[in-house]
MIDOSE-1310 file (N, C-alpha, C; in nm, 2 decimals, decimal comma, always signed):
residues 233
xxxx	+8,64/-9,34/-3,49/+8,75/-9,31/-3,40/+8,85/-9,42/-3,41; +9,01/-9,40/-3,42/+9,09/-9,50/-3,44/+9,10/-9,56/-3,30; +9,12/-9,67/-3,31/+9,19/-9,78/-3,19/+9,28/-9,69/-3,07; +9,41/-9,64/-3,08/+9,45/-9,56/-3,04/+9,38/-9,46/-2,97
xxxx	+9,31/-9,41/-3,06/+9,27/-9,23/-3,00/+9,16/-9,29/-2,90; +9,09/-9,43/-2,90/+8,96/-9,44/-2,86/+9,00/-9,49/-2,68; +9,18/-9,57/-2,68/+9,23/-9,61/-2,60/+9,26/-9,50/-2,50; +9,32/-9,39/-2,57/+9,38/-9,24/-2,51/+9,28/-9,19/-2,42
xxxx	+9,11/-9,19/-2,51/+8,98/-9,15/-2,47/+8,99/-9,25/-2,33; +8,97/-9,32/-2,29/+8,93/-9,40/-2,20/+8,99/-9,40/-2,07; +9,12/-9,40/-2,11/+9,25/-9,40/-1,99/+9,18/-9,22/-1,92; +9,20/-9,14/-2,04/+9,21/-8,99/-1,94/+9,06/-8,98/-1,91
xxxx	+8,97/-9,09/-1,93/+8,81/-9,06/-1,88/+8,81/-9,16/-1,73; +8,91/-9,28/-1,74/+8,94/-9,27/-1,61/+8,99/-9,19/-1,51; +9,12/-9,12/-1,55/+9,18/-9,09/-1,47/+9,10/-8,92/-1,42; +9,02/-8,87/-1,50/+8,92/-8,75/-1,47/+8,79/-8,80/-1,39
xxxx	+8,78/-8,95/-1,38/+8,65/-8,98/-1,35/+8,69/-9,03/-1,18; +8,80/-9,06/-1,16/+8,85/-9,06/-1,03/+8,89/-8,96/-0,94; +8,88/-8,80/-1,01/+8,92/-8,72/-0,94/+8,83/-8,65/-0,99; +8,66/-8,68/-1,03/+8,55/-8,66/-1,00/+8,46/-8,68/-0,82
xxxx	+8,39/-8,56/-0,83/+8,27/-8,58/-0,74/+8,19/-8,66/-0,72; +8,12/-8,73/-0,61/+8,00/-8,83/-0,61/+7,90/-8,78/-0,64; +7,77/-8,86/-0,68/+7,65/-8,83/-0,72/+7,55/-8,76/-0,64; +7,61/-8,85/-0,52/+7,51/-8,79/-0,36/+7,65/-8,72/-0,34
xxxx	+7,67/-8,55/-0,24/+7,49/-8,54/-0,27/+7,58/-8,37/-0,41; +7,65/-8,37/-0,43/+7,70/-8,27/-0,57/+7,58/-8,29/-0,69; +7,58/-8,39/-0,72/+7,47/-8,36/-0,86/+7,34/-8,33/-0,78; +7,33/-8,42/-0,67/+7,18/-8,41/-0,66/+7,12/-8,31/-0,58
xxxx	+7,25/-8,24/-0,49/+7,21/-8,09/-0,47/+7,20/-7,96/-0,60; +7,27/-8,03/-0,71/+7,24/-7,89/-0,81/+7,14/-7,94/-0,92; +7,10/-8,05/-0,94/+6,94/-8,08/-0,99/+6,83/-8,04/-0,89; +6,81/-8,11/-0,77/+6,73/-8,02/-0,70/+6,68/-7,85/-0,67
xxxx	+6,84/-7,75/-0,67/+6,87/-7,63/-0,64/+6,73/-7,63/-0,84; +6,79/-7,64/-0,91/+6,71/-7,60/-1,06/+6,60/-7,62/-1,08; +6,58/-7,75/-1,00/+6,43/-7,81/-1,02/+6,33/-7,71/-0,90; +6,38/-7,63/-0,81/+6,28/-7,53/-0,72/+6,31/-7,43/-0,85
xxxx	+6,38/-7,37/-0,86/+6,42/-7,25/-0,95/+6,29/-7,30/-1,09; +6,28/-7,42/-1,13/+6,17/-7,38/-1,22/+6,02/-7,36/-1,17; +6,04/-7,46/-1,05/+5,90/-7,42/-1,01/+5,84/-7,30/-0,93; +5,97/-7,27/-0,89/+5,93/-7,13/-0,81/+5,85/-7,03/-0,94
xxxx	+5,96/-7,03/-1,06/+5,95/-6,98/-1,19/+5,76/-7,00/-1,23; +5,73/-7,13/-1,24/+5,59/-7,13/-1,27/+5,51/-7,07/-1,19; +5,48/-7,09/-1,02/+5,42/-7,05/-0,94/+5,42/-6,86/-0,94; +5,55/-6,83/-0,94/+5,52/-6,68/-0,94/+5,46/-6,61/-1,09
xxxx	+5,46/-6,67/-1,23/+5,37/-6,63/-1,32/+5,24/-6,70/-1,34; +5,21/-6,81/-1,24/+5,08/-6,80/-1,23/+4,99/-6,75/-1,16; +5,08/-6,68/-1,04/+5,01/-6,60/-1,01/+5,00/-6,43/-1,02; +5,12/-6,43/-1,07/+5,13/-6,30/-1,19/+5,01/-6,27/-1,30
xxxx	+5,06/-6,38/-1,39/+5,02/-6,33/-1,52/+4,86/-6,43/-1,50; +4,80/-6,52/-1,46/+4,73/-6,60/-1,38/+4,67/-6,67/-1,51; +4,55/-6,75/-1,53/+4,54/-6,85/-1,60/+4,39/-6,79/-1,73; +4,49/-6,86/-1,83/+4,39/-6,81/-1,91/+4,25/-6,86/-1,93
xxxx	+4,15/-6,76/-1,94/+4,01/-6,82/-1,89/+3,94/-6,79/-2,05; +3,89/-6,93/-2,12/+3,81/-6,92/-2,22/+3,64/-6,84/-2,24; +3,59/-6,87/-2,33/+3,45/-6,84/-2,33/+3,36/-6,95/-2,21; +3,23/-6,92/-2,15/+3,18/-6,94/-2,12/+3,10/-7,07/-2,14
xxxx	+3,11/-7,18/-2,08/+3,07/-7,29/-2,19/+2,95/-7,34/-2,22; +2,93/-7,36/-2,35/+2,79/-7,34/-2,36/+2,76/-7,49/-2,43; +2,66/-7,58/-2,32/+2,65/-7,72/-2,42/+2,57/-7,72/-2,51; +2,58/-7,64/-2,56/+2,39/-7,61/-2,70/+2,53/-7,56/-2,78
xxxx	+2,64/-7,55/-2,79/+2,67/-7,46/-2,91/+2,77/-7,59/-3,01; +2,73/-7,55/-3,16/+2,79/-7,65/-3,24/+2,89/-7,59/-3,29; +2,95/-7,51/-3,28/+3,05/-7,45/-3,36/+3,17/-7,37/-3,23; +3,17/-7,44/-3,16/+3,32/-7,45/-3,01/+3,44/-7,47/-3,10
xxxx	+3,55/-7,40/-3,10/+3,64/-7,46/-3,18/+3,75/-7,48/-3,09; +3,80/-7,62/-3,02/+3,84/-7,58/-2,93/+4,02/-7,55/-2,94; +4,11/-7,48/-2,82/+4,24/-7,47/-2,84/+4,33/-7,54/-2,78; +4,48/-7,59/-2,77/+4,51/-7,67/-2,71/+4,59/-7,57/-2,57
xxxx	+4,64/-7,65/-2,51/+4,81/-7,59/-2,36/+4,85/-7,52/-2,43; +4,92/-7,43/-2,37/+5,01/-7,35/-2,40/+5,12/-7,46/-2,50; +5,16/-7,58/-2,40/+5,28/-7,61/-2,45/+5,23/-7,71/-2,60; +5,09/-7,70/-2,62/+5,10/-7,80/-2,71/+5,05/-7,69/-2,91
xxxx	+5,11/-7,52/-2,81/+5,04/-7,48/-2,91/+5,14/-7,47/-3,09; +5,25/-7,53/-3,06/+5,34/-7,56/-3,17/+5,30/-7,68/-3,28; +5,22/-7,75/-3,17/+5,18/-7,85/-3,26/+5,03/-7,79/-3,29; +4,98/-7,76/-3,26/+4,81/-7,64/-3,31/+4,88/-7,59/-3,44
xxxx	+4,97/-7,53/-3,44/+5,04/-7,45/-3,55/+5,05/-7,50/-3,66; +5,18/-7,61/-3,68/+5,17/-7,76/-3,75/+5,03/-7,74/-3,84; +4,95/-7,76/-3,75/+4,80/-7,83/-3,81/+4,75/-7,74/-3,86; +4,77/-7,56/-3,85/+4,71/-7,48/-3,95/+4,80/-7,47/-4,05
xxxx	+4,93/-7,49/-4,04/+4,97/-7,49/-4,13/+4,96/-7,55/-4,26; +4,92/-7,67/-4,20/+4,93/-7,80/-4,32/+4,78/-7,80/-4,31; +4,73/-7,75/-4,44/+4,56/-7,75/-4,42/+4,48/-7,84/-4,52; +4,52/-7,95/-4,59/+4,44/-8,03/-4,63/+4,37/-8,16/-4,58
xxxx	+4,31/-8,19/-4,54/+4,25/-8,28/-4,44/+4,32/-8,40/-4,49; +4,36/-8,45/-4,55/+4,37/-8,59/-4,63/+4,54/-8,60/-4,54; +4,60/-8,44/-4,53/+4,75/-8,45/-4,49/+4,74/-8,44/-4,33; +4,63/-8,43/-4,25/+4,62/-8,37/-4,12/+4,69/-8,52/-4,02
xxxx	+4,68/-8,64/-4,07/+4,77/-8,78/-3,99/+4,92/-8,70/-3,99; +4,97/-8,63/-4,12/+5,08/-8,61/-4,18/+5,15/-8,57/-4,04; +5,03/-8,41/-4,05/+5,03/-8,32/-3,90/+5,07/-8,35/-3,81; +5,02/-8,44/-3,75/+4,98/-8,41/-3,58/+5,01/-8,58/-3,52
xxxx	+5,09/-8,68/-3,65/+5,12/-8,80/-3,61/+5,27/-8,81/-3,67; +5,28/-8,80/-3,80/+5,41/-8,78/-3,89/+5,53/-8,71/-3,84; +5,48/-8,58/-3,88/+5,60/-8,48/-3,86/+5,68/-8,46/-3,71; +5,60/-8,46/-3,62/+5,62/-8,48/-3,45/+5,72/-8,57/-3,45
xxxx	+5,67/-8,71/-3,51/+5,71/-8,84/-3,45/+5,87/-8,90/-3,54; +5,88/-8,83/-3,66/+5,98/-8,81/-3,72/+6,08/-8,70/-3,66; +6,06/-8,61/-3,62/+6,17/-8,51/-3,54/+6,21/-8,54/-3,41; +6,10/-8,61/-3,37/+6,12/-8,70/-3,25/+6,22/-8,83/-3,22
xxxx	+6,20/-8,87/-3,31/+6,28/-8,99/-3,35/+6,42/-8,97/-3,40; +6,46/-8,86/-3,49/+6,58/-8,76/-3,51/+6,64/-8,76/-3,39; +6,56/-8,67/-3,29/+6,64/-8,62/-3,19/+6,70/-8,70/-3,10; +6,63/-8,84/-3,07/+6,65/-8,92/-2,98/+6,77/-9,02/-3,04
xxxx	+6,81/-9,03/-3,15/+6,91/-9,04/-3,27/+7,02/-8,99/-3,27; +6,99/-8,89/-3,19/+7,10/-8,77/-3,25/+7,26/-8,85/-3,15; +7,26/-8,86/-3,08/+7,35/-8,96/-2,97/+7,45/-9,06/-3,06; +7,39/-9,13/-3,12/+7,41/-9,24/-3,20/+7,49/-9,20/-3,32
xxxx	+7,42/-9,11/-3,39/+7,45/-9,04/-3,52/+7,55/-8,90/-3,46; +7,56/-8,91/-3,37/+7,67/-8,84/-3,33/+7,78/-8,81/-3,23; +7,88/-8,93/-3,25/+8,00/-9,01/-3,12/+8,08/-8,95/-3,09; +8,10/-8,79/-3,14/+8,24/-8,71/-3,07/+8,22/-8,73/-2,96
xxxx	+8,34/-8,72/-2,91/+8,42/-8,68/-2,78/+8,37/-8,58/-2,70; +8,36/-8,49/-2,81/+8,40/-8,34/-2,79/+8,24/-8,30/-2,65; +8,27/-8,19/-2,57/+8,16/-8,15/-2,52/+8,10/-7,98/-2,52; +8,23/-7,92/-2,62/+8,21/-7,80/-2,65/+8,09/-7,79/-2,73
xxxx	+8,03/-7,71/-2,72/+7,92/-7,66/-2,82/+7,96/-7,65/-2,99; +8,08/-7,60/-2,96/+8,15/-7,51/-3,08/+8,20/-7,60/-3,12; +8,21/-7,76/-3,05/+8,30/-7,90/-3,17/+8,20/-7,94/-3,22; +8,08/-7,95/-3,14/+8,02/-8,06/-3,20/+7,90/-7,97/-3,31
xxxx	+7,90/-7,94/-3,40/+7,82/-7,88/-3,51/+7,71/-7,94/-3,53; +7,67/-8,08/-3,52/+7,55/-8,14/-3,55/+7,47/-8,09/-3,46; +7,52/-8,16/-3,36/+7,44/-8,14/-3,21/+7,38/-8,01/-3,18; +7,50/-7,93/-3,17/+7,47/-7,78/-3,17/+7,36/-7,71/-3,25
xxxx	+7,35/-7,75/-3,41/+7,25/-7,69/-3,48/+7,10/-7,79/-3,50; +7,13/-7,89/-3,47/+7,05/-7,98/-3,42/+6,95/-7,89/-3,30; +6,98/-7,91/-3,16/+6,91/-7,81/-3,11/+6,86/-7,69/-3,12; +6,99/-7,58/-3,19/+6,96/-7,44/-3,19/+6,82/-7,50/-3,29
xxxx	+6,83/-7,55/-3,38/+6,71/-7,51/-3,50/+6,56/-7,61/-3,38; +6,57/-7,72/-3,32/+6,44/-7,73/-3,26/+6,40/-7,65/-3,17; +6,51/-7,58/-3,07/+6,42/-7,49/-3,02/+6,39/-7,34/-3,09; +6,44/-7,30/-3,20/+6,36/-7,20/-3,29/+6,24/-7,22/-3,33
xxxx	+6,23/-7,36/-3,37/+6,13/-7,40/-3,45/+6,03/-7,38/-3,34; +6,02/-7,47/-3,27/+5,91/-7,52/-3,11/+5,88/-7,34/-3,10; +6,01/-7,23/-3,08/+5,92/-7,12/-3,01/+5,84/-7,03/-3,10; +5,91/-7,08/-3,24/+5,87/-6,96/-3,33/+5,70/-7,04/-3,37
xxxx	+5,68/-7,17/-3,38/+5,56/-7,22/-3,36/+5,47/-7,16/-3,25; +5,53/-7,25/-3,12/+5,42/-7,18/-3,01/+5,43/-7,04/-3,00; +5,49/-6,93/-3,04/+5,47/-6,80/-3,06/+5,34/-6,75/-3,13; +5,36/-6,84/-3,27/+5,22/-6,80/-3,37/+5,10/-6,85/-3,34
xxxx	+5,13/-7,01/-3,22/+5,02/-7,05/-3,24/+4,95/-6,96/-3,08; +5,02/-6,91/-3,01/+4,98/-6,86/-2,90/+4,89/-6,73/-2,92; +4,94/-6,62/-3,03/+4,86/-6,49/-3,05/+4,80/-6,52/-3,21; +4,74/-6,61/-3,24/+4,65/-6,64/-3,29/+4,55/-6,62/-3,28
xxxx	+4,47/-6,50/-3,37/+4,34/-6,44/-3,31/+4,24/-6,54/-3,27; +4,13/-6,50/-3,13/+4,03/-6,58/-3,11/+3,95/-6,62/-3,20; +3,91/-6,73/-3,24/+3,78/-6,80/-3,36/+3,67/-6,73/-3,28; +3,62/-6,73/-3,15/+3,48/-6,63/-3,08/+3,48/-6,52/-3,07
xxxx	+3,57/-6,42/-3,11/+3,56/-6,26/-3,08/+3,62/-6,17/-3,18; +3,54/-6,09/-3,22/+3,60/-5,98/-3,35/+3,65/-5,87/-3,28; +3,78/-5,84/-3,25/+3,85/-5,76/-3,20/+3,88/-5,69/-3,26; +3,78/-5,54/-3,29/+3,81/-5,45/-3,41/+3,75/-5,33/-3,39
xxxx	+3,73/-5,26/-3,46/+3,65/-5,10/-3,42/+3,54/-5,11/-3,50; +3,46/-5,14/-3,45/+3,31/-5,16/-3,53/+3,21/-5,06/-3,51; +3,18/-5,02/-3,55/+3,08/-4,89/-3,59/+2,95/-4,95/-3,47; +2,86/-4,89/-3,42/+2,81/-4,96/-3,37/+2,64/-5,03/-3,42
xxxx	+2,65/-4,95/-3,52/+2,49/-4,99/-3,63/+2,58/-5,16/-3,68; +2,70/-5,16/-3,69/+2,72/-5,31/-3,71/+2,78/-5,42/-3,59; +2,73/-5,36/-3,47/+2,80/-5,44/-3,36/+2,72/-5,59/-3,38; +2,56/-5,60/-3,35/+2,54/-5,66/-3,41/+2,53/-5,75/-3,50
xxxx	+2,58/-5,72/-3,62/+2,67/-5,82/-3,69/+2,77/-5,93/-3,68; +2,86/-5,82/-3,59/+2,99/-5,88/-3,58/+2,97/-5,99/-3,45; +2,87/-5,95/-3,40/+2,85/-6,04/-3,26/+2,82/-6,19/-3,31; +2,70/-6,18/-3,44/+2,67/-6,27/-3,54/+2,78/-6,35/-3,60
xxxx	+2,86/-6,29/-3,65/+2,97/-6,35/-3,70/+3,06/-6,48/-3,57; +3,10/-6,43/-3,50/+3,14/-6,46/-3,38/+3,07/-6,58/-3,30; +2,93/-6,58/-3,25/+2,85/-6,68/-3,28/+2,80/-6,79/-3,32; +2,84/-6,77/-3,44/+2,79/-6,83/-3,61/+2,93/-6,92/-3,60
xxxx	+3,01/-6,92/-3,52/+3,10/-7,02/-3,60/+3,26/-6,94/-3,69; +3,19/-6,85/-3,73/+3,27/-6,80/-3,89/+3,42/-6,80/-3,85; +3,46/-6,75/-3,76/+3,62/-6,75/-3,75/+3,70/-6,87/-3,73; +3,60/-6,98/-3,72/+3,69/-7,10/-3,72/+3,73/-7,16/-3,86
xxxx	+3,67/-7,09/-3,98/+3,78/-7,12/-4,07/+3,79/-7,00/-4,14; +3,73/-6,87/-4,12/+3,75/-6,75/-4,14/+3,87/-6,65/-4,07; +3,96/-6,57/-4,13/+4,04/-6,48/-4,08/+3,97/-6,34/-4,08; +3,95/-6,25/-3,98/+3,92/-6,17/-4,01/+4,02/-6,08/-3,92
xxxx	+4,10/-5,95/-3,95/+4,21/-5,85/-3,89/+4,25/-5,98/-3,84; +4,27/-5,96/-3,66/+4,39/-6,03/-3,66/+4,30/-6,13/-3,54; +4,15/-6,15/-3,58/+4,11/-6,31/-3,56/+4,09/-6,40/-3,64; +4,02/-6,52/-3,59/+3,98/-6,64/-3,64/+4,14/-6,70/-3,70
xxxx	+4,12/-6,82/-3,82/+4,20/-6,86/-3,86/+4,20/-6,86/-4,02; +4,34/-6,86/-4,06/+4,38/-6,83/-4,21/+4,33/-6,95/-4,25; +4,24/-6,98/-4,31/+4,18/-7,10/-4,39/+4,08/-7,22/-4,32; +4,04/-7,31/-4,36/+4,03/-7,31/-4,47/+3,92/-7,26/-4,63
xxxx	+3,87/-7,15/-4,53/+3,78/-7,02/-4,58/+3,85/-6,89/-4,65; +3,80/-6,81/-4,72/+3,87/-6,71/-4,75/+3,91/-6,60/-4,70; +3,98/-6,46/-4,63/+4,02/-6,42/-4,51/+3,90/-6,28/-4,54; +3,79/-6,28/-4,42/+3,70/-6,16/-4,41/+3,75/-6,01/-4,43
xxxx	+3,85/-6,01/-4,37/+3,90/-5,88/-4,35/+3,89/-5,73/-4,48; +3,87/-5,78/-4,58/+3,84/-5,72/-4,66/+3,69/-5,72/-4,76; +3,65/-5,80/-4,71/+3,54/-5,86/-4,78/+3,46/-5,80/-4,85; +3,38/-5,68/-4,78/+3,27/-5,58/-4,90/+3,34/-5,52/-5,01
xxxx	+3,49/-5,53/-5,00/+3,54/-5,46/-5,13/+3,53/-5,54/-5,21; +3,54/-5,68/-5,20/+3,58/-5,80/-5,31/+3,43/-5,82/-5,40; +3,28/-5,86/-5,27/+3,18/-5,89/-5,34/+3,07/-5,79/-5,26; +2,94/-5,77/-5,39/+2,87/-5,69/-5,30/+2,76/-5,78/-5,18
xxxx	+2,68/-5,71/-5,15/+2,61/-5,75/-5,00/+2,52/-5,88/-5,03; +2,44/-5,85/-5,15/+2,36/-5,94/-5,25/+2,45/-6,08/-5,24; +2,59/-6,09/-5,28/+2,67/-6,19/-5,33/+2,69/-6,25/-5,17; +2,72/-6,15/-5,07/+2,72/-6,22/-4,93/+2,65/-6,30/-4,89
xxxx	+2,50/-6,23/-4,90/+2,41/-6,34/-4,86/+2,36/-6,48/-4,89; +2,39/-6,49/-5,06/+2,38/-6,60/-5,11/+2,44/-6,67/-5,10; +2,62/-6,65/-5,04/+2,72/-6,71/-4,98/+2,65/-6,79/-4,86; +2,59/-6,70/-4,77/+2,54/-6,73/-4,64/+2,49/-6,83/-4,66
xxxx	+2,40/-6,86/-4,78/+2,25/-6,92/-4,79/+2,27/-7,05/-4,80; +2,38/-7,03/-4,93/+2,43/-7,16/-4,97/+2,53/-7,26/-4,94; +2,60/-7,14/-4,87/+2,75/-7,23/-4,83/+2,85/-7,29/-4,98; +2,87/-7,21/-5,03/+2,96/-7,23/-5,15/+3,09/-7,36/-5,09
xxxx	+3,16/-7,46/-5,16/+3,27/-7,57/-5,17/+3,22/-7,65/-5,06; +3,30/-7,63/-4,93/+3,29/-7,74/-4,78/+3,22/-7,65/-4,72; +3,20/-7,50/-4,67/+3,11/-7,43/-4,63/+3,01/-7,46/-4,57; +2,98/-7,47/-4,47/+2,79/-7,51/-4,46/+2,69/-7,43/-4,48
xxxx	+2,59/-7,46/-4,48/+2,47/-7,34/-4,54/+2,43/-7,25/-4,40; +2,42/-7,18/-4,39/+2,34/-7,07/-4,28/+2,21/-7,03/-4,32; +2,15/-7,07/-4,40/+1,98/-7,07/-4,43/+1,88/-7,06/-4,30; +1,94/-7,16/-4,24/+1,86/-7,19/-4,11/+1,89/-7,01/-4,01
xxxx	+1,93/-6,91/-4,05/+1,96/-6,78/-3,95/+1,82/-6,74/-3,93; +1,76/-6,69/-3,87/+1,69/-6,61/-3,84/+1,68/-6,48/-3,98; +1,61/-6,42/-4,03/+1,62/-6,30/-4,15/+1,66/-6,18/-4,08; +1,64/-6,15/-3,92/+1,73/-6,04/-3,88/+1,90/-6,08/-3,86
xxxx	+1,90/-6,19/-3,81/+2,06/-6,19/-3,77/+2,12/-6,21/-3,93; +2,06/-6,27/-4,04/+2,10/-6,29/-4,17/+2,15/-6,12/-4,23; +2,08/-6,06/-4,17/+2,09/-5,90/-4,25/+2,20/-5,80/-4,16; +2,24/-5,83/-4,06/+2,28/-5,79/-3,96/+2,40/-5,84/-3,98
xxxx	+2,41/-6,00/-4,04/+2,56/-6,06/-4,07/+2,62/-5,97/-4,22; +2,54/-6,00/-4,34/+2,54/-5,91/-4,44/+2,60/-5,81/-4,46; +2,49/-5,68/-4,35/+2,58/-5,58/-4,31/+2,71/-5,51/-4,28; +2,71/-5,60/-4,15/+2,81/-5,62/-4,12/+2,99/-5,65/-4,23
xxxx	+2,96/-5,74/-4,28/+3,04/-5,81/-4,37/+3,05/-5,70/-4,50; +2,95/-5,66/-4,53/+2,97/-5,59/-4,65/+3,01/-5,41/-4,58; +3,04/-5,41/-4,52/+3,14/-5,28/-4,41/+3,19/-5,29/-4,43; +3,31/-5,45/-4,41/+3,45/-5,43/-4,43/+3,55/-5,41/-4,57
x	+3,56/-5,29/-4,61/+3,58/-5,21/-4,74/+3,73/-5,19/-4,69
């Protein structure tokens, strides 16, 4: 900004700032008036839509996969996204704390004047794109099928199975329709078409790559899982 224009800036920020409002009580009645407005806002959809209640907790179970807040489910997302363990600091320490540090930047790195939306272009798309991002994240990471429940049309000679599956852990790196999660397993959903029932169980047995072994099943819930799994055609 030149010398001049910055002097011009100053004078008419006085002379608008003296034939401004006081703090008490103009601001602080229309901060307060927003700040009931959101909490009314919370209270009436908690008791609306009311609070979401997980599985039942069970301290004998090794395979709990657990989920985060609502509001932290953008950053849950992040972390399926980016699925190799070596990059998971990248995740959930890096990338946050780098956009974070942008945002709080953005002031500095950007001195107009201006307070239209439509002058200032950084600022403007600066925002528009973090809160796209934030909702289109917590959107995906919010209807994210359950890792504990196969929500599907199961025959009932394979309910059984599927209850096994669910159980067992499998959706926490398993996809299956529209549970568990996309990696870092291969996605159930189609599964008896790809290998037959034989090849499943030796999967089971052995735990093929990072996989763990399921040897330890029982030989009915083993056959039941099998079953199951080699249905989905």
């Amino acid at each position: 900004m030149k010398p001049q224009d910055k002097q011009a800036y100053l004078e008419e920020y006085e002379v608008l700032k003296k034939k401004g409002k006081p703090f008490f009580p103009y601001a602080v009645l229309k901060d307060s008036a927003m700040a009931l407005i959101v909490v009314g806002v919370i209270i009436a959809m908690s008791i609306i839509l009311g609070a979401e209640q997980g599985p039942k907790a069970d301290p004998t179970s090794t395979t709990y996969v657990p989920r985060p807040e609502w509001y932290f489910f953008f950053l849950f997302e992040v972390l399926r996204v980016i699925k190799p363990p070596e990059l998971v600091p990248v995740a959930t320490i890096g990338i946050p704390t780098i956009c974070m540090v942008l945002l709080l930047l953005l002031p500095f790195y950007d001195r107009g004047p201006e307070r239209r939306p439509e002058r200032r272009p950084l600022a403007t798309t600066a925002g528009i794109l973090t809160i796209l991002a934030m909702g289109y994240l917590t959107f995906a990471g919010a209807t994210t099928g359950s890792p504990f429940e196969v929500e599907s049309d199961v025959a009932p000679r394979y309910k059984a199975g599927s209850e096994v599956v669910a159980s067992s852990g499998c959706l926490a790196c398993h996809k299956l329709g529209e549970n568990g999660n996309n990696g870092p397993g291969p996605e159930l959903t189609h599964i008896g078409a790809r290998i037959p029932r034989a090849a499943i169980i030796r999967s089971i047995e052995i735990g093929p790559s990072i996989m763990p072994s399921f040897r330890e099943l029982p030989k009915k819930k083993l056959d039941q899982l099998a079953d199951f799994l080699s249905s989905l055609n």
